[in-house]
C-alpha positions as protocol buffer text, in pm:
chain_id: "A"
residue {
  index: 1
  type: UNK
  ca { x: -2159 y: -1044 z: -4742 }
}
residue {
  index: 2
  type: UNK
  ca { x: -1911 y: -781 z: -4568 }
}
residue {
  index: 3
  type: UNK
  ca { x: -1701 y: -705 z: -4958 }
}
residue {
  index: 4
  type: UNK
  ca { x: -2058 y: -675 z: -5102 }
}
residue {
  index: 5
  type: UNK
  ca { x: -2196 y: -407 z: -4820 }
}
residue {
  index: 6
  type: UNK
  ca { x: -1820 y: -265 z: -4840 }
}
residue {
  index: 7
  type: UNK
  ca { x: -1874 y: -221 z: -5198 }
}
residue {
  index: 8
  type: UNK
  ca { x: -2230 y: -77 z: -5199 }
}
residue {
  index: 9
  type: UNK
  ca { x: -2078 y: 168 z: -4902 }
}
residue {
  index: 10
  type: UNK
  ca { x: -1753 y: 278 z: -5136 }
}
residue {
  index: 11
  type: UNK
  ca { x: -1850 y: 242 z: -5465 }
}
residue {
  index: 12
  type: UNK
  ca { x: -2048 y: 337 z: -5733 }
}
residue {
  index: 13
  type: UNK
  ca { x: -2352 y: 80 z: -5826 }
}
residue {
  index: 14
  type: UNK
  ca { x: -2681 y: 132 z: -6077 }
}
residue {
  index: 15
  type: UNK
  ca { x: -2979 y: 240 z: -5859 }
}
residue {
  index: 16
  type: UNK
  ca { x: -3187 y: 0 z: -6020 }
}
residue {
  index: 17
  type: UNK
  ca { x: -3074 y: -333 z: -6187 }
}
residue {
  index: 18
  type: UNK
  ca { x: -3249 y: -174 z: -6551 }
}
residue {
  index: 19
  type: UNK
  ca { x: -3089 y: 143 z: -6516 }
}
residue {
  index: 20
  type: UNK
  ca { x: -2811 y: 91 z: -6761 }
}
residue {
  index: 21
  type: UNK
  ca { x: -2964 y: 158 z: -7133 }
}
residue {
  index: 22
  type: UNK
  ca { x: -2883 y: 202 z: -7466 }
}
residue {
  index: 23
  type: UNK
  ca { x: -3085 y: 474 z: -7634 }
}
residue {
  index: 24
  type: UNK
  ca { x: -3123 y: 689 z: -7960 }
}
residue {
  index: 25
  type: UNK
  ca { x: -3032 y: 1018 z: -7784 }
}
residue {
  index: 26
  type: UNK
  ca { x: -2989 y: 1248 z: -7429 }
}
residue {
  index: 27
  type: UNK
  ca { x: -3224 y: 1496 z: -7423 }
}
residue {
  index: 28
  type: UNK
  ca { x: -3191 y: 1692 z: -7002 }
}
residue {
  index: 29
  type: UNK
  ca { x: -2974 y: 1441 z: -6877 }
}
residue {
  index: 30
  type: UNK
  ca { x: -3227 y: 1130 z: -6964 }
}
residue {
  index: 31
  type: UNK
  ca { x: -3250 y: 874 z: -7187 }
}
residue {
  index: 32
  type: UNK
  ca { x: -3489 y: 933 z: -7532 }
}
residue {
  index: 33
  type: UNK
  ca { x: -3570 y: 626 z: -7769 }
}
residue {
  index: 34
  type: UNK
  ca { x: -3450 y: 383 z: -7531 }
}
residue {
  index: 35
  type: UNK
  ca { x: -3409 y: 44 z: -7709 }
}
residue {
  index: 36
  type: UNK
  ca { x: -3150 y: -237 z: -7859 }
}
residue {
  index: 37
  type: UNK
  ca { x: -3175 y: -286 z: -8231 }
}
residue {
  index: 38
  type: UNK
  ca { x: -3030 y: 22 z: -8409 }
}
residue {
  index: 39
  type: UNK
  ca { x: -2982 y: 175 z: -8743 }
}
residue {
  index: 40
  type: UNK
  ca { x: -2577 y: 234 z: -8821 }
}
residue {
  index: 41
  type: UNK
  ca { x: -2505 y: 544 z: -8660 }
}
residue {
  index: 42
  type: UNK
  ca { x: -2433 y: 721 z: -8287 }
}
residue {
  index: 43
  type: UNK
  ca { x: -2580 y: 473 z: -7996 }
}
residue {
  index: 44
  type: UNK
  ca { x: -2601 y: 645 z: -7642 }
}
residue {
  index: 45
  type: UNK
  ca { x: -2539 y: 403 z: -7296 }
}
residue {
  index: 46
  type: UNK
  ca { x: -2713 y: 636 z: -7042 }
}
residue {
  index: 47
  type: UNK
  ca { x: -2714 y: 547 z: -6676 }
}
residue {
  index: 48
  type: UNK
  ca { x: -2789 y: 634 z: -6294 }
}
residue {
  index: 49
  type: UNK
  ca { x: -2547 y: 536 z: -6038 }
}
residue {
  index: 50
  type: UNK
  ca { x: -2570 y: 564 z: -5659 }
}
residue {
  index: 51
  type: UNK
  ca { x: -2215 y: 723 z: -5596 }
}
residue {
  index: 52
  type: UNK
  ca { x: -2099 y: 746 z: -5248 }
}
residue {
  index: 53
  type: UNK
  ca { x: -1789 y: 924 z: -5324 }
}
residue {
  index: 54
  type: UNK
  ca { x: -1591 y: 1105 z: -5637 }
}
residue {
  index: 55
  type: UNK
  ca { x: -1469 y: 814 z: -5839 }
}
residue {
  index: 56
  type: UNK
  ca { x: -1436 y: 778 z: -6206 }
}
residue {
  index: 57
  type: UNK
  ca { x: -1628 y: 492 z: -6388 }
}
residue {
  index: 58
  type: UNK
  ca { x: -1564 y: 337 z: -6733 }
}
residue {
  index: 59
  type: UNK
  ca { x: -1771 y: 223 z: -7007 }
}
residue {
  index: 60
  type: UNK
  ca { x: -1584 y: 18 z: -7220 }
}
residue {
  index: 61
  type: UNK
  ca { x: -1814 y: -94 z: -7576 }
}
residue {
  index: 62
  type: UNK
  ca { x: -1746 y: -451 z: -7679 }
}
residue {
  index: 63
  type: UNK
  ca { x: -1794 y: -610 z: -8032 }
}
residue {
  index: 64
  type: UNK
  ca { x: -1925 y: -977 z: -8073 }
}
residue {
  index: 65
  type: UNK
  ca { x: -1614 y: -1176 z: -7997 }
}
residue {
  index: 66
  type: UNK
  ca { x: -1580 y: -907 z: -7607 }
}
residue {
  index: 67
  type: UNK
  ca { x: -1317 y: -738 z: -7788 }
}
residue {
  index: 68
  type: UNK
  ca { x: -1303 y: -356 z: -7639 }
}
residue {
  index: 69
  type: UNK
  ca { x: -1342 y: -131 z: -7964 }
}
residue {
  index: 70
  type: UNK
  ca { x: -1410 y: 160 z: -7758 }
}
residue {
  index: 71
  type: UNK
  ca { x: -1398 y: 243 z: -7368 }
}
residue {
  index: 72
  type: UNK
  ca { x: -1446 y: 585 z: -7181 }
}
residue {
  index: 73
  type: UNK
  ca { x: -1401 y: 716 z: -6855 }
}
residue {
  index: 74
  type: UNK
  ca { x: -1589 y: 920 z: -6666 }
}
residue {
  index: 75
  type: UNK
  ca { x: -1565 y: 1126 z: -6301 }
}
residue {
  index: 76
  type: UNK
  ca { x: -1908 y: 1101 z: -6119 }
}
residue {
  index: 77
  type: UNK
  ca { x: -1967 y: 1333 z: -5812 }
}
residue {
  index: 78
  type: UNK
  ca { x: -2070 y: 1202 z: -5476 }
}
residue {
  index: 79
  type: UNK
  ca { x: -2484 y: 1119 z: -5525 }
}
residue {
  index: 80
  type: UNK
  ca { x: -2647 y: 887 z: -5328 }
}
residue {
  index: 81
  type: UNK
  ca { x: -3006 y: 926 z: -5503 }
}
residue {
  index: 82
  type: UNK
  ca { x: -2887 y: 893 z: -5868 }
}
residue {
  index: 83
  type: UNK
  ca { x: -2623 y: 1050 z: -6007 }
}
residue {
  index: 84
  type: UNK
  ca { x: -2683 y: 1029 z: -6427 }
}
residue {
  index: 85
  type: UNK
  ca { x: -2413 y: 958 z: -6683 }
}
residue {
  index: 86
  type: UNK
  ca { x: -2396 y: 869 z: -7015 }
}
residue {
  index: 87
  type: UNK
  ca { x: -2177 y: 816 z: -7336 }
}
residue {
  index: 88
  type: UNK
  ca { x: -2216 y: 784 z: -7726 }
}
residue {
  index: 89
  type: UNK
  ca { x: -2053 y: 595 z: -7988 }
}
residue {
  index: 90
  type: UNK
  ca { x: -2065 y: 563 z: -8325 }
}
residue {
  index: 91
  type: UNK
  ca { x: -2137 y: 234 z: -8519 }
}
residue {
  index: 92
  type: UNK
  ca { x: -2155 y: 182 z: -8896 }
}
residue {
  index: 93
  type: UNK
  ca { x: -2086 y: -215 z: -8918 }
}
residue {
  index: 94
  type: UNK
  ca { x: -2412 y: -426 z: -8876 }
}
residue {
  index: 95
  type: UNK
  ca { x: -2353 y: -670 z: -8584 }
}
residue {
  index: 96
  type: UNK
  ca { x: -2451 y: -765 z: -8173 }
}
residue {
  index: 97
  type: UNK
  ca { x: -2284 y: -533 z: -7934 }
}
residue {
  index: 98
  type: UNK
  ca { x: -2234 y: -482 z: -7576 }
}
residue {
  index: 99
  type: UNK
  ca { x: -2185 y: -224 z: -7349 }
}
residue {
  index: 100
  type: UNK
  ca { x: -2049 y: -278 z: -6987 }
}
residue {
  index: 101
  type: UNK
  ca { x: -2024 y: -8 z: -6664 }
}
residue {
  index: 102
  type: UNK
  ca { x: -1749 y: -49 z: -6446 }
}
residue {
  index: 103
  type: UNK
  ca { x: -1670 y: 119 z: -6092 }
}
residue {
  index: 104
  type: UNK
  ca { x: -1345 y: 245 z: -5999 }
}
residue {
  index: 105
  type: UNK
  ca { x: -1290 y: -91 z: -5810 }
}
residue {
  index: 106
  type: UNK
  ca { x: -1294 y: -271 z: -6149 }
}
residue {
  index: 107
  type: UNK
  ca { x: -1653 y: -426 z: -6086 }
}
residue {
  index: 108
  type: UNK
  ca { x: -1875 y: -429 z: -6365 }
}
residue {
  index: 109
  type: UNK
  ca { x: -2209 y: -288 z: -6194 }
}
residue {
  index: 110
  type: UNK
  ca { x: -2411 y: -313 z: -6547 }
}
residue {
  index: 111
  type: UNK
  ca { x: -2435 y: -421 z: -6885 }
}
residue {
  index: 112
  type: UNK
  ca { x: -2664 y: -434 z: -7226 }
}
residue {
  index: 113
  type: UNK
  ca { x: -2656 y: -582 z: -7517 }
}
residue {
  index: 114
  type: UNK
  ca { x: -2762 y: -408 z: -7822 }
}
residue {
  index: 115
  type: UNK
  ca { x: -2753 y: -481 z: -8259 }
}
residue {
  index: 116
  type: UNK
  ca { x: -2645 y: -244 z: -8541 }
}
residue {
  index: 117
  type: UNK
  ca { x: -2892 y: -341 z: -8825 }
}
């Protein structure tokens, strides 16, 4: 129970369990045409993390065997009430993906699973 509060104290977490997505696009910071079956083509993971320091975090984009095919990392600012992050990749090869958000600590704090049709 203490390395969980420790955690949540020191680093970054979603604010809410569903608040890891994959969408069609970022339109102001949110999410637009959130879902998981796509057409071939650019896939956004948006999120909103409660950040109680600087830290970077890392997406890392996993094809159907958990083999990394892309990953990205990103500095978040110090936001206790959301801050909101997101990346986009491009997939042309029909198929069952995955997504996964990591904290600097190396936890995974979200995932999603989405197709390519």
């Amino acid at each position: 129970m203490e390395e969980l509060q420790d955690i949540l104290e020191n680093y970054a977490s979603l604010v809410n369990p569903e608040d890891l997505v994959t969408c069609t696009n970022i339109q102001n910071m949110d999410p637009v045409g959130v879902k998981n079956n796509f057409s071939a083509g650019k896939v956004y993971a948006w999120a909103t993390l409660r950040a109680p320091k600087k830290e970077t975090v890392t997406f890392e984009w996993l094809d159907d065997s958990g083999n990394i095919i892309y990953e990205r990392s990103i500095k978040v600012g110090m936001d206790e009430n959301g801050y909101r992050i997101y990346d986009p990749q491009t997939f042309n090869t029909a198929g069952t993906y995955e997504v996964v958000l990591y904290n600097s600590k190396g936890i995974e704090i979200g995932s999603q699973e989405f197709i390519i049709e």
